[in-house]
PyMOL Python script that loads the backbone (N, CA, C, O; Angstrom):
from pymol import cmd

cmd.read_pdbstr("""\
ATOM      1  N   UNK A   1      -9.266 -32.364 -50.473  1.00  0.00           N
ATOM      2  CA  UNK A   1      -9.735 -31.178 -49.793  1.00  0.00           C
ATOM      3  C   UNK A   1      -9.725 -30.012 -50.760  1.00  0.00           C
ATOM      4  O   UNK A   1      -8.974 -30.051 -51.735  1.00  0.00           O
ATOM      5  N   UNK A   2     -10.484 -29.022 -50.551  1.00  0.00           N
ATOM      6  CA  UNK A   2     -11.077 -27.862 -51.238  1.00  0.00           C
ATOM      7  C   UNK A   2      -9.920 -27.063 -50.992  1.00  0.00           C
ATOM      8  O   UNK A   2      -9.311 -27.176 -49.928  1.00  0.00           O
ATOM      9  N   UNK A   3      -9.358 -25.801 -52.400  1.00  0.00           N
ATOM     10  CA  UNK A   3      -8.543 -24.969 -51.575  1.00  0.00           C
ATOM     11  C   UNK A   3      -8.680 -23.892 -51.018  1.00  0.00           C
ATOM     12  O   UNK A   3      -7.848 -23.005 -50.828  1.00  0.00           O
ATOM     13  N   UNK A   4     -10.088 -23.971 -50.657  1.00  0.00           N
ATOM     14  CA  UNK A   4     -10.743 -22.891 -49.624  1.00  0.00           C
ATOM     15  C   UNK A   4     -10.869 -23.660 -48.396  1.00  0.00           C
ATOM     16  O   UNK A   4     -10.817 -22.871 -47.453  1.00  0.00           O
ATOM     17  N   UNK A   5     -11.034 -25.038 -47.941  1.00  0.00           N
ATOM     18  CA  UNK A   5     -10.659 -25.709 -46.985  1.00  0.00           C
ATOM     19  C   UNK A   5      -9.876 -25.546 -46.598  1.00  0.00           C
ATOM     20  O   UNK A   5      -9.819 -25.225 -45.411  1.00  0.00           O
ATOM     21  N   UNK A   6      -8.493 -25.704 -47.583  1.00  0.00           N
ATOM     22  CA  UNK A   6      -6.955 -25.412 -46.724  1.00  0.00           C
ATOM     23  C   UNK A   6      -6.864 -24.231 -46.380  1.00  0.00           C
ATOM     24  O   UNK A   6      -6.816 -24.027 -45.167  1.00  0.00           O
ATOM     25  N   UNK A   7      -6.810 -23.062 -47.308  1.00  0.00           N
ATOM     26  CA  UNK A   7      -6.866 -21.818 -46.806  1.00  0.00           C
ATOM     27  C   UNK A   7      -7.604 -21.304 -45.709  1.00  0.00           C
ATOM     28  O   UNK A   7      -7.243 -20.284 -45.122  1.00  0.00           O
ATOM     29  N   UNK A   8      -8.448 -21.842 -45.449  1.00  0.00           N
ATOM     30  CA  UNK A   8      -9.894 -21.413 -43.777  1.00  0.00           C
ATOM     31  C   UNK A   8      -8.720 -22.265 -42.778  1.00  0.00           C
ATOM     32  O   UNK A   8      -8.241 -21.522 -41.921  1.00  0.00           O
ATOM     33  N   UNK A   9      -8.252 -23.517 -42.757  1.00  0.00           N
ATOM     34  CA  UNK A   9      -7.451 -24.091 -42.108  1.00  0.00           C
ATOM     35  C   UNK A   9      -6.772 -23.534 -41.548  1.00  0.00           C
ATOM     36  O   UNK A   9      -6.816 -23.374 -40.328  1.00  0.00           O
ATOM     37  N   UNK A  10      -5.696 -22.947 -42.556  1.00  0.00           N
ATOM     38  CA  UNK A  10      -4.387 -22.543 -42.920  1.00  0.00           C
ATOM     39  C   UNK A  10      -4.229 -21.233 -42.246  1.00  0.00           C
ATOM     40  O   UNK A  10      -3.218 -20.930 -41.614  1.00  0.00           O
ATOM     41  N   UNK A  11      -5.352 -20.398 -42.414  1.00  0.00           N
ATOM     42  CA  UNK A  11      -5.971 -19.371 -41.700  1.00  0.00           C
ATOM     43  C   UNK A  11      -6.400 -18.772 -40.319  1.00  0.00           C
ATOM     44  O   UNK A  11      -6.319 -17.706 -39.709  1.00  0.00           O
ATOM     45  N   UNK A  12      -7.100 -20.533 -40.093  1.00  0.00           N
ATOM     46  CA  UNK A  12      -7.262 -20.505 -38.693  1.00  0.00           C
ATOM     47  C   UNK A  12      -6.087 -21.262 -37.627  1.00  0.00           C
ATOM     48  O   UNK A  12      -6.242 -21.535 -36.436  1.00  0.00           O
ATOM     49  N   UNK A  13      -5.226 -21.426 -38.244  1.00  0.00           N
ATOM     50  CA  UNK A  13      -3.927 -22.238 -37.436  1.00  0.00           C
ATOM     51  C   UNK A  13      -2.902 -20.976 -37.340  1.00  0.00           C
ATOM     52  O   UNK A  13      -2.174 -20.832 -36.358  1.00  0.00           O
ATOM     53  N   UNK A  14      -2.905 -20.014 -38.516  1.00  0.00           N
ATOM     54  CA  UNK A  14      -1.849 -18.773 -38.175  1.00  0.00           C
ATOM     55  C   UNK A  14      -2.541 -18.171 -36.840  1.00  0.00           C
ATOM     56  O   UNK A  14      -1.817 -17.857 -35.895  1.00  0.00           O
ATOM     57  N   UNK A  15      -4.283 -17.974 -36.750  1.00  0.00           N
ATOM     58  CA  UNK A  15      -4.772 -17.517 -35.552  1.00  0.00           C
ATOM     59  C   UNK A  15      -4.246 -17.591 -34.350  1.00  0.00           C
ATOM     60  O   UNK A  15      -3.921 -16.693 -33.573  1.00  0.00           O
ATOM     61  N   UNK A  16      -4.170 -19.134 -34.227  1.00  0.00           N
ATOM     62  CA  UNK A  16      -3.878 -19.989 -33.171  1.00  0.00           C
ATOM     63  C   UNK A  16      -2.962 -19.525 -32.868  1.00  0.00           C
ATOM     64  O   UNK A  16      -3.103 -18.772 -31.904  1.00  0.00           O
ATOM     65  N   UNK A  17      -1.620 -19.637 -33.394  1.00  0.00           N
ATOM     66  CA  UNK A  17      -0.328 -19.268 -33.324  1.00  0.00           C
ATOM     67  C   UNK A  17       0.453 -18.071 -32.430  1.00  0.00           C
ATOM     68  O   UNK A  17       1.290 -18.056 -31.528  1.00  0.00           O
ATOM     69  N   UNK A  18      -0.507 -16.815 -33.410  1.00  0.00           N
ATOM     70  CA  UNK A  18      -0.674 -15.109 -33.129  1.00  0.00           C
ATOM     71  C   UNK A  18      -1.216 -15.390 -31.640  1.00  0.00           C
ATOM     72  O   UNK A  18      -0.400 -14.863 -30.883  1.00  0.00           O
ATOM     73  N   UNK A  19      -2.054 -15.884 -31.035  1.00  0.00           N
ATOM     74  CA  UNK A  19      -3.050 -15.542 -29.983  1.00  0.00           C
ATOM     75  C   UNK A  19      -1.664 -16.221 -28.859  1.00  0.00           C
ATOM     76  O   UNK A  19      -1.036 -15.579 -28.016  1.00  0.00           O
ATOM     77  N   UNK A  20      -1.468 -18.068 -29.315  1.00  0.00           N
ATOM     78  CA  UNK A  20      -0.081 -18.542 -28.461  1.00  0.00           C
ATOM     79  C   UNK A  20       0.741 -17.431 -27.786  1.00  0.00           C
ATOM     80  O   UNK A  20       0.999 -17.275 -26.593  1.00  0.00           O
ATOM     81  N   UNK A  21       1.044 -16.786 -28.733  1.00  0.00           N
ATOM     82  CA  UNK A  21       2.109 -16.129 -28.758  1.00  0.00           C
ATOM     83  C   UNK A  21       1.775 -14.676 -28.166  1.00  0.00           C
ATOM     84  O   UNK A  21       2.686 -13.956 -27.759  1.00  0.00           O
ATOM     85  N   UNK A  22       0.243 -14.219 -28.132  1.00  0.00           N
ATOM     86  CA  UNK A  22       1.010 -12.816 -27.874  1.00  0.00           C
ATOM     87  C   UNK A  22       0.097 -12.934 -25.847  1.00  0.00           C
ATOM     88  O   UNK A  22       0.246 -12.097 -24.956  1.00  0.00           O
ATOM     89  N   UNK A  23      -0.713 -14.196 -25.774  1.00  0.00           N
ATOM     90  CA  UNK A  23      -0.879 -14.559 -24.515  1.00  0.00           C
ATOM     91  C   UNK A  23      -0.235 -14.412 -23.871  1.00  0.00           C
ATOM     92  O   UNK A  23      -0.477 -13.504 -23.075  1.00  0.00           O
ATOM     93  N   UNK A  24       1.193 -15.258 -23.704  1.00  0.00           N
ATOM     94  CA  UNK A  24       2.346 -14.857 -22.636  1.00  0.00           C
ATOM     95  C   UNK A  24       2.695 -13.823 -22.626  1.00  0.00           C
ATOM     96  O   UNK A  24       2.632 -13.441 -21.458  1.00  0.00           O
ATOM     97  N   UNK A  25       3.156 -12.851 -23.421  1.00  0.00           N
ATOM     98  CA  UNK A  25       2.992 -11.382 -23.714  1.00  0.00           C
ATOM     99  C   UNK A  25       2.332 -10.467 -22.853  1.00  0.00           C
ATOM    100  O   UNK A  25       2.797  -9.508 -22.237  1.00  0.00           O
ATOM    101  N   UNK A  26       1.283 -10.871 -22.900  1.00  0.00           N
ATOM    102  CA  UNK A  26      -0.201 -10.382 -22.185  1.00  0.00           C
ATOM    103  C   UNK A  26       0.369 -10.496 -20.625  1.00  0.00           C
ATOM    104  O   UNK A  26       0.681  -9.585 -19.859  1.00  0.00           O
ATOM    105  N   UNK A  27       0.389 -11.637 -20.469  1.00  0.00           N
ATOM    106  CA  UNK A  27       0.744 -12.344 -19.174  1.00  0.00           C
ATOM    107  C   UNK A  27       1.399 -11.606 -18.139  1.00  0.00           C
ATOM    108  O   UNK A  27       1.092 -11.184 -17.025  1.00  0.00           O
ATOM    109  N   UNK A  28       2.805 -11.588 -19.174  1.00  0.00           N
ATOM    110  CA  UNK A  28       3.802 -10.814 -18.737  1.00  0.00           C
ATOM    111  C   UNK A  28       3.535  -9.130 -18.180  1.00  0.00           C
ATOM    112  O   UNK A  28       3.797  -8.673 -17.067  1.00  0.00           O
ATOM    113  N   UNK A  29       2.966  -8.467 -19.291  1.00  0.00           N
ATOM    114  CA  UNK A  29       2.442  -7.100 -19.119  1.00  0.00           C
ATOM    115  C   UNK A  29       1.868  -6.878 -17.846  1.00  0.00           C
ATOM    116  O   UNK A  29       2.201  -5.998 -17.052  1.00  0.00           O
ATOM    117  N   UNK A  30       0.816  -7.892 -17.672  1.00  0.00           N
ATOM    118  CA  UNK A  30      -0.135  -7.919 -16.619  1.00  0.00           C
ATOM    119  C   UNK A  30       0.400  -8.135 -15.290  1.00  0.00           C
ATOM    120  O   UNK A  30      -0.245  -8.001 -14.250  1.00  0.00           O
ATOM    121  N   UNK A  31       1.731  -8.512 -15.392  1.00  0.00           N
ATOM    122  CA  UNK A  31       2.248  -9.297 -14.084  1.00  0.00           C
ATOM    123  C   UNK A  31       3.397  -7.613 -13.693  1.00  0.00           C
ATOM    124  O   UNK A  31       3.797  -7.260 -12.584  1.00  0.00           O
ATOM    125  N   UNK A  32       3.612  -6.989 -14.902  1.00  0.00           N
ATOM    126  CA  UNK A  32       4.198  -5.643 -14.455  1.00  0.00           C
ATOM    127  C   UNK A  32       3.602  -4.643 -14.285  1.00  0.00           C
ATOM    128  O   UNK A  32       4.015  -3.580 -13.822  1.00  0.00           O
ATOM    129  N   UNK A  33       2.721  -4.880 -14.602  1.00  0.00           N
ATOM    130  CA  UNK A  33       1.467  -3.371 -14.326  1.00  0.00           C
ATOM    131  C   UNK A  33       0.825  -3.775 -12.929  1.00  0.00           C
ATOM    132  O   UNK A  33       0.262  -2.870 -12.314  1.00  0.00           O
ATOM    133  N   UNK A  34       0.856  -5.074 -12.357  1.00  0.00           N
ATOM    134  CA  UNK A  34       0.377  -5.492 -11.070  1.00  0.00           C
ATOM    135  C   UNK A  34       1.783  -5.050 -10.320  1.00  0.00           C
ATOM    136  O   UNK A  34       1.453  -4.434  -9.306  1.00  0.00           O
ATOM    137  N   UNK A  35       2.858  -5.105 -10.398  1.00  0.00           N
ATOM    138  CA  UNK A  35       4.279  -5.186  -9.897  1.00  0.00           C
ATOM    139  C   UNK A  35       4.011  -3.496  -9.626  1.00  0.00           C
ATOM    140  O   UNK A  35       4.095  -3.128  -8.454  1.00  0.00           O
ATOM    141  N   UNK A  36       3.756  -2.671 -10.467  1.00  0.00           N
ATOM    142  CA  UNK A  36       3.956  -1.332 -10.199  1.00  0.00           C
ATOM    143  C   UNK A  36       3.044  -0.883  -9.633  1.00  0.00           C
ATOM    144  O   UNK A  36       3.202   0.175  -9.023  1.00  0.00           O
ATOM    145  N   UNK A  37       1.769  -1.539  -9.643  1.00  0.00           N
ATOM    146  CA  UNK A  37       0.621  -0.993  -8.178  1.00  0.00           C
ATOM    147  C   UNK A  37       1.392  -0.906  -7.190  1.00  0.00           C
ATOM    148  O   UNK A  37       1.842   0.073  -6.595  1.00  0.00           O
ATOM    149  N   UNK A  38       1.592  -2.603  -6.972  1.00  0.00           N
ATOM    150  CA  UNK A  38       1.966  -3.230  -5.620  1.00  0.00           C
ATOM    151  C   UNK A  38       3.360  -2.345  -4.891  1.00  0.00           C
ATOM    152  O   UNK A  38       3.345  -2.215  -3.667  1.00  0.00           O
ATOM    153  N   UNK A  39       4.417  -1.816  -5.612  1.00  0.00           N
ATOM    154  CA  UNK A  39       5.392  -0.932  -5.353  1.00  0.00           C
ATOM    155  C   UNK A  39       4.988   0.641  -4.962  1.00  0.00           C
ATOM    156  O   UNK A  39       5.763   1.286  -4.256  1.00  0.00           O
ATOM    157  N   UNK A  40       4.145   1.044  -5.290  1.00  0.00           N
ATOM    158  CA  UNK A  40       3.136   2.081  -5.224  1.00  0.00           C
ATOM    159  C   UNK A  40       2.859   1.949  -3.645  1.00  0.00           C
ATOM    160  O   UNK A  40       3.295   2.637  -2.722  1.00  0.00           O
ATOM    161  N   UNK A  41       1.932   0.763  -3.634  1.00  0.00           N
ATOM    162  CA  UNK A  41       1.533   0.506  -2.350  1.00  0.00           C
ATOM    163  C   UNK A  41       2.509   0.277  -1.073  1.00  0.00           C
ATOM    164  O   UNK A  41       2.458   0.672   0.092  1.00  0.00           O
ATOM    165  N   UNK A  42       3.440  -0.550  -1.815  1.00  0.00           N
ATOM    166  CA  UNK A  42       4.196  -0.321  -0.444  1.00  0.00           C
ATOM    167  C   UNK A  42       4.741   0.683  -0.181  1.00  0.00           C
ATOM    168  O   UNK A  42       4.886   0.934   1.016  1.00  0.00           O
ATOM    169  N   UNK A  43       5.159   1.469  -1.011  1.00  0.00           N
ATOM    170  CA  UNK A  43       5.731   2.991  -0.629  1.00  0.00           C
ATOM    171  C   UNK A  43       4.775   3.660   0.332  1.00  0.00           C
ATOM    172  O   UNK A  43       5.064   4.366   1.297  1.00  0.00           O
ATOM    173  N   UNK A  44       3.506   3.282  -0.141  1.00  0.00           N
ATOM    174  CA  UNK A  44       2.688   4.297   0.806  1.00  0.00           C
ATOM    175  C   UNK A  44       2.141   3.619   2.151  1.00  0.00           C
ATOM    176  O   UNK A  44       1.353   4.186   2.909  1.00  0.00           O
ATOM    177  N   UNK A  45       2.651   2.356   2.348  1.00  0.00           N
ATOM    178  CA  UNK A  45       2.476   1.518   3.537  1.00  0.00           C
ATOM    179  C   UNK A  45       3.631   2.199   4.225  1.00  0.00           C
ATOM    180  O   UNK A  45       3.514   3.046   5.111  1.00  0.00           O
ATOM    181  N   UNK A  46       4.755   1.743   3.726  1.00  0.00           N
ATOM    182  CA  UNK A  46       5.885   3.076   4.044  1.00  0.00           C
ATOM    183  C   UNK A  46       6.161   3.772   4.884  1.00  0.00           C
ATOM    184  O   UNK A  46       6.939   3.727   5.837  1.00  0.00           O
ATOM    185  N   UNK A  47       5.257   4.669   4.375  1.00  0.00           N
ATOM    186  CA  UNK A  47       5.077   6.287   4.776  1.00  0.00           C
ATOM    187  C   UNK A  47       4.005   6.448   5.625  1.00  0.00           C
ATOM    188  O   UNK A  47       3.905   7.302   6.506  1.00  0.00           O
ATOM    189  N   UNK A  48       3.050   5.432   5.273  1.00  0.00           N
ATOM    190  CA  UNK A  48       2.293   5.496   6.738  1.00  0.00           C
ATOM    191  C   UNK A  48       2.497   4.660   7.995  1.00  0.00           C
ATOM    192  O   UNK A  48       1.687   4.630   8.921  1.00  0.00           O
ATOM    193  N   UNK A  49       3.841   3.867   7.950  1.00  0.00           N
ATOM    194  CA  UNK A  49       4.582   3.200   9.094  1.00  0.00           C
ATOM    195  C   UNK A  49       5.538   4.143   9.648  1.00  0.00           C
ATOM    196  O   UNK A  49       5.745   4.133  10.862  1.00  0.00           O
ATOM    197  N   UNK A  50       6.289   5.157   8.695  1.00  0.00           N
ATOM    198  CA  UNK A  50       6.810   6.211   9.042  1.00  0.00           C
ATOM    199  C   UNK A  50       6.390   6.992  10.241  1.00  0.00           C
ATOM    200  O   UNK A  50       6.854   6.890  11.377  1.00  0.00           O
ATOM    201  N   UNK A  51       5.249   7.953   9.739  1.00  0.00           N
ATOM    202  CA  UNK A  51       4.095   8.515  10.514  1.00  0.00           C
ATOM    203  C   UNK A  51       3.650   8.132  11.499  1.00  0.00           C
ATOM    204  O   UNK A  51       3.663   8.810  12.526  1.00  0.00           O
ATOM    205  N   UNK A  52       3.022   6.650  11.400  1.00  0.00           N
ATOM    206  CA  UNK A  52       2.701   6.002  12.860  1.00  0.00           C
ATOM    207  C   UNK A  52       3.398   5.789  13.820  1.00  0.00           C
ATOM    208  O   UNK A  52       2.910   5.580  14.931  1.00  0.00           O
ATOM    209  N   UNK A  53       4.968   5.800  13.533  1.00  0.00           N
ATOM    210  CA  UNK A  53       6.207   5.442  14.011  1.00  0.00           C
ATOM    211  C   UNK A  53       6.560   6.597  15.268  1.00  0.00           C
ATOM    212  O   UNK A  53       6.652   6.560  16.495  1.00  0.00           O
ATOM    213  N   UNK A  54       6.713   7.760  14.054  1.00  0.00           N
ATOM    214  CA  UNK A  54       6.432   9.487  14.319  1.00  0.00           C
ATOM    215  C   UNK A  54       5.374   9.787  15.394  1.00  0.00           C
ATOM    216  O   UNK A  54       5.793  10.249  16.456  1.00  0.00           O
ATOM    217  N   UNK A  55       4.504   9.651  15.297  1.00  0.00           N
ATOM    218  CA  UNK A  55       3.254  10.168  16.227  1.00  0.00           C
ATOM    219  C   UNK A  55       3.622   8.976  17.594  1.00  0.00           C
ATOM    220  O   UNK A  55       3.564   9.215  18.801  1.00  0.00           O
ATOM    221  N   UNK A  56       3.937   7.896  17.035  1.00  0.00           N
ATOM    222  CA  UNK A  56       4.000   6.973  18.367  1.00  0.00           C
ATOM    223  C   UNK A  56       4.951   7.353  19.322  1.00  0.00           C
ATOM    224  O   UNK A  56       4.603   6.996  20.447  1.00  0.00           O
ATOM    225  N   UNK A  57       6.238   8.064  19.287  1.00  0.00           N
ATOM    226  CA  UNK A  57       7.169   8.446  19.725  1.00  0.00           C
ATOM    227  C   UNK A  57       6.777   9.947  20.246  1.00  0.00           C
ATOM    228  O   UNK A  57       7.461  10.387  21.170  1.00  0.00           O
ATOM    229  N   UNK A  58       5.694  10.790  19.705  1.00  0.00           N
ATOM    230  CA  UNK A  58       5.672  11.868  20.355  1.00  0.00           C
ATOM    231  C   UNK A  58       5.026  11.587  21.248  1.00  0.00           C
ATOM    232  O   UNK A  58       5.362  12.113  22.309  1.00  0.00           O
ATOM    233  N   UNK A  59       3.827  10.657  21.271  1.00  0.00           N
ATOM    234  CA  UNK A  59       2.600  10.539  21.981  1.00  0.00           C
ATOM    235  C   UNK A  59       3.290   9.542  24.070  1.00  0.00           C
ATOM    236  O   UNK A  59       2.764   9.527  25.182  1.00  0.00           O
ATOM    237  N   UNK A  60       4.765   8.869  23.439  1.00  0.00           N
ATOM    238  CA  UNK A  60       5.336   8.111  24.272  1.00  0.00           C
ATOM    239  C   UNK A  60       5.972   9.560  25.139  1.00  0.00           C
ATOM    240  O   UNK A  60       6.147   9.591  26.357  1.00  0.00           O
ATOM    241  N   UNK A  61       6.189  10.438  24.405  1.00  0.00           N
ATOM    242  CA  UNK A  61       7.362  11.274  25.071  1.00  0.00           C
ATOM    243  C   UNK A  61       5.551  12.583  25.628  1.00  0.00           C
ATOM    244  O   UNK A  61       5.867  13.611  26.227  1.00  0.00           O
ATOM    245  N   UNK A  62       4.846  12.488  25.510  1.00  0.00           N
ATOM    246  CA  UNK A  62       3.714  13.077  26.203  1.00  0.00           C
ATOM    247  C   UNK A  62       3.413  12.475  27.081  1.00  0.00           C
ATOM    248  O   UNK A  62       3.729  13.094  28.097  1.00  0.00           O
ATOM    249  N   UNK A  63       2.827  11.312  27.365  1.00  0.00           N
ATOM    250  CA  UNK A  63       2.927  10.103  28.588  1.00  0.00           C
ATOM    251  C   UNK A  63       4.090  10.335  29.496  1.00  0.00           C
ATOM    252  O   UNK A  63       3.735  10.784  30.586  1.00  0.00           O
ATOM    253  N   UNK A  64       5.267  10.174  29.375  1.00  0.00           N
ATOM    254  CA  UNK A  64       6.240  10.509  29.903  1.00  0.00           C
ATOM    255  C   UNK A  64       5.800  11.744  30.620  1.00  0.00           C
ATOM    256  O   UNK A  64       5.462  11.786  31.803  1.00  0.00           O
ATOM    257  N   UNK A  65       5.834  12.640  29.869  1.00  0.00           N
ATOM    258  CA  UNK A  65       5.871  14.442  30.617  1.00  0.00           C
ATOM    259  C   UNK A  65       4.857  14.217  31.516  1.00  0.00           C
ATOM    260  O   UNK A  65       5.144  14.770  32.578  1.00  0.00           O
ATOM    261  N   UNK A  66       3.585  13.538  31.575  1.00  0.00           N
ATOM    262  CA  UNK A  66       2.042  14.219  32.160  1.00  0.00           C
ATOM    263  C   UNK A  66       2.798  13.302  33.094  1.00  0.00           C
ATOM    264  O   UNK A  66       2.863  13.911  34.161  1.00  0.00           O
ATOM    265  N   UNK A  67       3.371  12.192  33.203  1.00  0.00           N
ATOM    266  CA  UNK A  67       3.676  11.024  33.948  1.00  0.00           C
ATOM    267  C   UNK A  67       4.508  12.074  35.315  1.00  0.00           C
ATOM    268  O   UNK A  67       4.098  12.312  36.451  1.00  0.00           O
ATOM    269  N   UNK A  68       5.667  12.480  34.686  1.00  0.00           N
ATOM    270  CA  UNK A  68       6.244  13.266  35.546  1.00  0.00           C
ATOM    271  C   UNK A  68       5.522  14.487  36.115  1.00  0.00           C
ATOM    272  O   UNK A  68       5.822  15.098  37.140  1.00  0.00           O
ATOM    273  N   UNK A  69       4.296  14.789  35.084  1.00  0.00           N
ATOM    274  CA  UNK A  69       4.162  16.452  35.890  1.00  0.00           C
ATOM    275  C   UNK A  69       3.116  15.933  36.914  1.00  0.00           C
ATOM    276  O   UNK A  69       3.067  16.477  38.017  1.00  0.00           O
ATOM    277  N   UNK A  70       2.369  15.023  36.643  1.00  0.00           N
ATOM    278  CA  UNK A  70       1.404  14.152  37.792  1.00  0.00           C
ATOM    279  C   UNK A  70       2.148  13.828  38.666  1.00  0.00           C
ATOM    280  O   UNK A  70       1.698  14.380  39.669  1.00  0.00           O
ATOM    281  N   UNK A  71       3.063  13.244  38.947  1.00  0.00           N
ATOM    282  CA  UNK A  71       4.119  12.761  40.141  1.00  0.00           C
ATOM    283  C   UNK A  71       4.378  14.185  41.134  1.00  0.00           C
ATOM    284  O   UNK A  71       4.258  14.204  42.359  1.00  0.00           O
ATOM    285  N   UNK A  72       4.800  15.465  40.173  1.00  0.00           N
ATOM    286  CA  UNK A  72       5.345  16.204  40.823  1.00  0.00           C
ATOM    287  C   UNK A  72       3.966  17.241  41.501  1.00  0.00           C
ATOM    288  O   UNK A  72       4.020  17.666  42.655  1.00  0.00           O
ATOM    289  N   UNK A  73       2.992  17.482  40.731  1.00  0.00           N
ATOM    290  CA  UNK A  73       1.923  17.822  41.184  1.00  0.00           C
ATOM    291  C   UNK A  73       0.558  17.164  41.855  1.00  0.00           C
ATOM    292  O   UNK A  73       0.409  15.967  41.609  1.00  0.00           O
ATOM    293  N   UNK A  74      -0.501  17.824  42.708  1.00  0.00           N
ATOM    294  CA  UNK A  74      -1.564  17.170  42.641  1.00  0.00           C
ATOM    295  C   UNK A  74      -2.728  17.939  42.231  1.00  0.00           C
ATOM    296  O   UNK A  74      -3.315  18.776  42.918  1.00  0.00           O
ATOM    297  N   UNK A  75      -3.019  17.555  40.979  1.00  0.00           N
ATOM    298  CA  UNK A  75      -3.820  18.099  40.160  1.00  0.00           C
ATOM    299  C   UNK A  75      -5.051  16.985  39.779  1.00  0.00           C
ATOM    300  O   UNK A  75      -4.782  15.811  39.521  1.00  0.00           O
ATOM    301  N   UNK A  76      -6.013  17.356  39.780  1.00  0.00           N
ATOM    302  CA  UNK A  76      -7.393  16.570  39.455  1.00  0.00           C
ATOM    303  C   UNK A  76      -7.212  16.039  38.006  1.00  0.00           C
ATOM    304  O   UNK A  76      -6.350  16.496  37.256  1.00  0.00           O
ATOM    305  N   UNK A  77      -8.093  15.026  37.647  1.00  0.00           N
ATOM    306  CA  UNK A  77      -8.101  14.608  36.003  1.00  0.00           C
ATOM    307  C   UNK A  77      -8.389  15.227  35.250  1.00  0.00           C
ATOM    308  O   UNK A  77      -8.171  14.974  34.065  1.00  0.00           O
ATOM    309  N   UNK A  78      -8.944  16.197  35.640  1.00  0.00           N
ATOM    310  CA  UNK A  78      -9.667  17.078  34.599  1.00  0.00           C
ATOM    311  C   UNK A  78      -8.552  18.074  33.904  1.00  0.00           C
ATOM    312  O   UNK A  78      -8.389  18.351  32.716  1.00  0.00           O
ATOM    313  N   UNK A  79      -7.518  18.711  35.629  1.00  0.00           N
ATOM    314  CA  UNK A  79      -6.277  19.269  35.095  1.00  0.00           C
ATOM    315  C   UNK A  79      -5.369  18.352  33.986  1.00  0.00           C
ATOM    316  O   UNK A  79      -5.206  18.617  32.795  1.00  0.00           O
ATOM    317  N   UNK A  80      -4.956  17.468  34.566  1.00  0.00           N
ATOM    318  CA  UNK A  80      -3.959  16.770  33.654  1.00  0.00           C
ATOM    319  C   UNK A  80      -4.733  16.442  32.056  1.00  0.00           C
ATOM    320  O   UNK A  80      -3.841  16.617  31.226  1.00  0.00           O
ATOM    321  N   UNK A  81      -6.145  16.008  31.282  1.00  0.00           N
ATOM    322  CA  UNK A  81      -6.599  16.203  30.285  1.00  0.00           C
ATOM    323  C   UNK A  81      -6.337  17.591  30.099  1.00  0.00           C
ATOM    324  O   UNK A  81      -6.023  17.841  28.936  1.00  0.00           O
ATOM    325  N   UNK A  82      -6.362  18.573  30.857  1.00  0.00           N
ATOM    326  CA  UNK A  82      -6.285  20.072  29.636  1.00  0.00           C
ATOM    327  C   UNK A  82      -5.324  20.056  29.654  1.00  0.00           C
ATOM    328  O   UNK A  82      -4.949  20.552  28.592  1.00  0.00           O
ATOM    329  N   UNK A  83      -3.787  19.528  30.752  1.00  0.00           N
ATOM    330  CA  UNK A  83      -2.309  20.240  30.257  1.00  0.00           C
ATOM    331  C   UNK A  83      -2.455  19.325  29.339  1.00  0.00           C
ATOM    332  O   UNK A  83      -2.729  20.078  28.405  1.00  0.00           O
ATOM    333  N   UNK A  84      -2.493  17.939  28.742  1.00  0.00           N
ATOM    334  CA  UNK A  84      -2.513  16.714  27.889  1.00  0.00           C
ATOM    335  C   UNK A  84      -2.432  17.474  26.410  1.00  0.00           C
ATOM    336  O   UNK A  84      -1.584  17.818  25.588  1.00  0.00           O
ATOM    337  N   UNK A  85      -4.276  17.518  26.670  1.00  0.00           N
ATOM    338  CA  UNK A  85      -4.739  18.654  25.356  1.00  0.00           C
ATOM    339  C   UNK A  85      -3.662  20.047  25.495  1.00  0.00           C
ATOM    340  O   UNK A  85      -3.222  20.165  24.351  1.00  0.00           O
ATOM    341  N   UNK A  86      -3.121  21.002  26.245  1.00  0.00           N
ATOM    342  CA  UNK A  86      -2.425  21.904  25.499  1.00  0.00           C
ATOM    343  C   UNK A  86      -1.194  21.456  25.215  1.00  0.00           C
ATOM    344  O   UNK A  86      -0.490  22.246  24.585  1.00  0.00           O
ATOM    345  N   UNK A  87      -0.656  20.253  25.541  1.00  0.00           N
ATOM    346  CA  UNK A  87       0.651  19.810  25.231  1.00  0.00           C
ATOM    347  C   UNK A  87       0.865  19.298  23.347  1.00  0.00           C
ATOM    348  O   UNK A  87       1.714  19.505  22.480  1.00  0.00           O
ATOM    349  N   UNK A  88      -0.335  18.618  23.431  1.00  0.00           N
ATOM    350  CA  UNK A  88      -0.599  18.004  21.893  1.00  0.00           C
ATOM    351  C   UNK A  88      -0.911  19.001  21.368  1.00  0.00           C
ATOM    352  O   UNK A  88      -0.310  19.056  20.295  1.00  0.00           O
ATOM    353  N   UNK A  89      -1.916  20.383  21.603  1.00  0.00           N
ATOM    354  CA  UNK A  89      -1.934  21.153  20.145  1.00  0.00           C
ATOM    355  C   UNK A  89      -0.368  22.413  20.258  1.00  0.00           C
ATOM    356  O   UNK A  89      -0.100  23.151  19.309  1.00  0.00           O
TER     357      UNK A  89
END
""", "prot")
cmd.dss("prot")
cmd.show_as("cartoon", "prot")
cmd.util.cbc("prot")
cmd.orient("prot")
């Protein structure tokens, strides 16, 4: 063999090697930069289970009130939508 054969060889096997090697590397990186979206995201799944949680509990304790002020009054639908609406804003 030529020793420009071995050397192109020799050359292209260190390639091989470098690429082996910095693949898993890669791999790895890729699997923590996906890890820190995904933590991202759940924080903000989170916070919007928080919120939904929040609003669900006011909206239960509004039901409640119209529940009672309907019992105690007799007021048309139309009344109980506007106390509804001035209760929520």
């Amino acid at each position: 063999m030529h020793d420009s054969r071995k050397k192109q060889i020799y050359d292209s096997n260190c390639e091989a090697i470098r690429y082996d090697r910095e693949r898993p590397l890669q791999y790895i990186e890729q699997l923590e930069e996906n890890l820190g979206k995904y933590k991202i995201y759940t924080k903000q799944i989170g916070e919007k289970w928080s919120c939904t949680e929040r609003e669900n509990t006011q909206l239960c304790a509004i039901i409640t009130e119209a529940k009672i002020f309907h019992s105690s009054t007799r007021l048309s639908s139309n009344d109980i939508i506007i106390h509804l609406a001035n209760t929520i804003t």
